[in-house]
C-alpha positions as CSV (number, residue, x, y, z in Angstrom):
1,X,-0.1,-5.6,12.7
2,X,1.0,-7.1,9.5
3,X,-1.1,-8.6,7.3
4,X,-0.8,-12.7,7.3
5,X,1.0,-14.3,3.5
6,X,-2.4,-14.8,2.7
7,X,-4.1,-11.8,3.0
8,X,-1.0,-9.3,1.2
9,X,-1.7,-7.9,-2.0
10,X,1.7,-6.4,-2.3
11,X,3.1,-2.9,-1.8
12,X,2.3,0.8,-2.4
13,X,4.8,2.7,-3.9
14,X,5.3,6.3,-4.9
15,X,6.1,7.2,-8.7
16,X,9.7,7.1,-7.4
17,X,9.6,3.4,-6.3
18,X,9.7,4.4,-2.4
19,X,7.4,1.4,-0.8
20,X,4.9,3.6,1.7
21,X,3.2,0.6,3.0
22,X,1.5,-3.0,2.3
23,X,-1.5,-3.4,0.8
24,X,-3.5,-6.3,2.1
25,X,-7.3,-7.6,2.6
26,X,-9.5,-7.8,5.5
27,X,-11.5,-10.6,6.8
28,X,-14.6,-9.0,4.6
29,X,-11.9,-9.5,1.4
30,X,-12.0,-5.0,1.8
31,X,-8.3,-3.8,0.5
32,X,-6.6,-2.0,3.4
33,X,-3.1,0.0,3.5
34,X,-0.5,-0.7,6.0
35,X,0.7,2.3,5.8
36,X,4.7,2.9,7.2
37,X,5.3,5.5,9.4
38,X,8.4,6.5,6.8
39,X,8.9,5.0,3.5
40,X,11.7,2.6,2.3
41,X,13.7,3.4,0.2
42,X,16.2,0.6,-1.1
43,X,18.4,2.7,-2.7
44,X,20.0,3.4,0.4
45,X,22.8,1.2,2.1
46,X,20.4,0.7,5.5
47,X,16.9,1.0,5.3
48,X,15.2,2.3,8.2
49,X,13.0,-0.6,10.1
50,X,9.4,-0.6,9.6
51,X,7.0,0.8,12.2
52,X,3.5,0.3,10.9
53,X,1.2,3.4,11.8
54,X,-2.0,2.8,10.9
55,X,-4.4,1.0,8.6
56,X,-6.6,3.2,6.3
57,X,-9.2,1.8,3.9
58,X,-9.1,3.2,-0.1
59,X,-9.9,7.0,-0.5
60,X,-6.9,8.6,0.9
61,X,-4.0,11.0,-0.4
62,X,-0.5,9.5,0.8
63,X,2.5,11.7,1.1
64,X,6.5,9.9,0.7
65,X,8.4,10.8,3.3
66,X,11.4,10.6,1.1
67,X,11.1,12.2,-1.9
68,X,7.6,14.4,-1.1
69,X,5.4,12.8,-4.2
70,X,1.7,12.2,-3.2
71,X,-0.6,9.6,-4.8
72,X,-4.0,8.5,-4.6
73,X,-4.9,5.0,-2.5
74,X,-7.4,3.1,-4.5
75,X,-8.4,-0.3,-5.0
76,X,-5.9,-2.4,-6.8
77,X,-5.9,-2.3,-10.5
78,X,-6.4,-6.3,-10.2
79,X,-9.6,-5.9,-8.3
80,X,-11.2,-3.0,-10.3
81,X,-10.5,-5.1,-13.5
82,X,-11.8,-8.4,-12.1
83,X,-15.0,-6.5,-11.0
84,X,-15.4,-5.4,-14.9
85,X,-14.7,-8.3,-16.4
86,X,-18.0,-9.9,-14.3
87,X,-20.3,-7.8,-15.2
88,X,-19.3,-7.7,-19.0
């Protein structure tokens, strides 16, 4: 299920640019991951097509399939800093 033009935040990558899966918001405006059952990586002549797997909420450790690098899934940077700036 992916997330409707309106709802997309944009894409999670790894530190190596692979794209692990599409960040997007809920009906409650809560930032979920699309996350890709293998990452794309454009550097290759054929990407493999996307097969969404699941659909995690922040808090997770995400693995790239391609390259191994694991990161952190948070809130967007845009959201954290939005949140701040209110209550400044």
């Amino acid at each position: 299920m992916l997330a409707d033009a309106n709802n997309r935040i944009g894409f999670k990558c790894c530190h190596h640019e692979h794209i692990l899966g599409q960040m997007c918001k809920n009906g409650d405006g809560v930032e979920m991951l699309e996350l890709f059952r293998q990452a794309i990586d454009y550097g290759e002549d054929v990407p493999e097509p996307v097969d969404v797997i699941g659909i995690f909420p922040v808090g997770y450790k995400i693995r790239c399939s391609v390259c191994g690098d694991v990161i952190d899934w948070h809130e967007s940077g845009r959201r954290r800093f939005a949140a701040r700036a209110a209550f400044e």
